[in-house]
C-alpha positions in Angstrom: -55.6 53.6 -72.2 -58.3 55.1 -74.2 -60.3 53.1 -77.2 -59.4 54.9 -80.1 -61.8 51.6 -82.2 -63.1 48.3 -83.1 -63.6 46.1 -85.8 -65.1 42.8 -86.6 -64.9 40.6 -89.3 -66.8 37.3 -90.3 -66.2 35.0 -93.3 -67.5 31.9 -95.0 -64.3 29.4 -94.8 -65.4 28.3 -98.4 -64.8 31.6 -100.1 -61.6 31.8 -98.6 -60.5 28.3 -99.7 -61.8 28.7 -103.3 -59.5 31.9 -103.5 -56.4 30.3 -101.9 -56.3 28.2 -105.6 -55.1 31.2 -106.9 -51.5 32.3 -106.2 -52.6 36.0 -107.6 -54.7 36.0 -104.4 -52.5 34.6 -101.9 -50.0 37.3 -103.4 -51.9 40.3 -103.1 -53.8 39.3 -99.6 -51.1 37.9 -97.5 -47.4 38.9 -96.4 -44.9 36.6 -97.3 -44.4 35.7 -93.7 -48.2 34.7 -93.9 -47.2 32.7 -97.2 -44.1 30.9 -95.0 -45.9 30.2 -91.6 -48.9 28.8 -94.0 -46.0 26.0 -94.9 -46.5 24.1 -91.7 -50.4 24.2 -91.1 -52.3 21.3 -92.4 -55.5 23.6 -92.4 -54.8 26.1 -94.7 -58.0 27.0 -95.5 -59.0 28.4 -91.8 -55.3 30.0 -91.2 -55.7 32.2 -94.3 -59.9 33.1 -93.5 -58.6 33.8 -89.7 -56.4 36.2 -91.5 -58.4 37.6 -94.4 -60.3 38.6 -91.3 -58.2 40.0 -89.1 -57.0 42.5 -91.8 -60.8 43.4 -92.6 -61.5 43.9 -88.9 -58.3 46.3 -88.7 -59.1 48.1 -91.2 -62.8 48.8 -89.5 -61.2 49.6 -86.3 -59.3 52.1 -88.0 -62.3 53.8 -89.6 -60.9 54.0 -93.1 -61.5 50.4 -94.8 -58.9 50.0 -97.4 -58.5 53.6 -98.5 -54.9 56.1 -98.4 -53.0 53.1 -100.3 -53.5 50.4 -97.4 -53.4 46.9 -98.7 -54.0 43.8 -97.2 -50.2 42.1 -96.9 -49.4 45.9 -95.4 -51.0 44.4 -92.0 -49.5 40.8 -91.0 -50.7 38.4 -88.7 -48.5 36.2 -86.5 -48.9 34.6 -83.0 -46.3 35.2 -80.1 -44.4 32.6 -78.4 -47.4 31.7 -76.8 -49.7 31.3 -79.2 -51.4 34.7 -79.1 -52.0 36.3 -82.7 -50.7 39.9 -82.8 -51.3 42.3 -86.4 -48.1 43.9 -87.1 -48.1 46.7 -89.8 -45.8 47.8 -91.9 -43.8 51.5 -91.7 -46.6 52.6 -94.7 -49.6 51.6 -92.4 -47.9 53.2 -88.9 -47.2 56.3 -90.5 -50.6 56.5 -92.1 -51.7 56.1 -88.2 -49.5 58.8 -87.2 -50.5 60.9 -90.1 -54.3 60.5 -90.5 -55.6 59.4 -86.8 -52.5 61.5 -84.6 -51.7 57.9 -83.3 -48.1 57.8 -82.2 -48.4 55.1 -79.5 -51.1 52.5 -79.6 -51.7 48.7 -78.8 -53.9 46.9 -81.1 -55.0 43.5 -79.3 -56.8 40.9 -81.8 -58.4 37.9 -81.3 -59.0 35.3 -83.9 -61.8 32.2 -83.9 -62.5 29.8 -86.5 -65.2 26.9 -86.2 -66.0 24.5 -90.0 -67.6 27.0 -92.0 -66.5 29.9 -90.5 -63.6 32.4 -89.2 -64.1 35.9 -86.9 -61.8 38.2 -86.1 -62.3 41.5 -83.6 -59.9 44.1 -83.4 -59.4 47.0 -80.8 -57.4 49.7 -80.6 -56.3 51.4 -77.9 -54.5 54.9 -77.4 -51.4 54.9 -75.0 
């Protein structure tokens, strides 16, 4: 597998936990899955930076920020059966791959960290 990128993302809890006041926010940012797993965390300040910053770090790794109509609840993060968080995209954001960066197959492997003030997420993408 070749690296096709990377991304990292940092961010003050705080921000995040002002901004989660505001359902407009929440709306815009996070899938609705994201909204309905948020349901059982006590935490929700840190489970929505984690994820503010997963989606920033994506979007690095891809090279193109948030340009060609990508918005944030196009990419959703969710943890496997083990606990694992995994992005999934939408069929916008994997054609937009296929389109823009010739990406037909590809693994994106994400890792998530979170201490009191802040959350980090790093990204890679890897060519199959």
């Amino acid at each position: 597998m070749k690296i096709i990128g990377n991304g990292v993302d940092i961010i003050e809890n705080r921000r995040i936990k002002n901004s989660i006041k505001n359902k407009r926010f929440i709306n815009r940012i996070y899938s609705n899955s994201e909204i309905n797993d948020s349901k059982k965390i006590n935490n929700k300040t840190n489970f929505f930076a984690k994820r503010f910053a997963a989606k920033e770090a994506f979007v690095k790794s891809i090279g193109t920020g948030f340009k060609y109509g990508i918005n944030f609840n196009d990419i959703t993060v969710k943890n496997n059966k083990s606990g694992k968080p995994v992005l999934i995209l939408n069929r916008k954001l994997k054609n937009l791959l296929k389109q823009r960066l010739n990406l037909k197959k590809f693994k994106i492997n994400l890792s998530l960290a979170d201490e009191n003030k802040y959350s980090i997420a790093f990204v890679i993408i890897n060519k199959i």
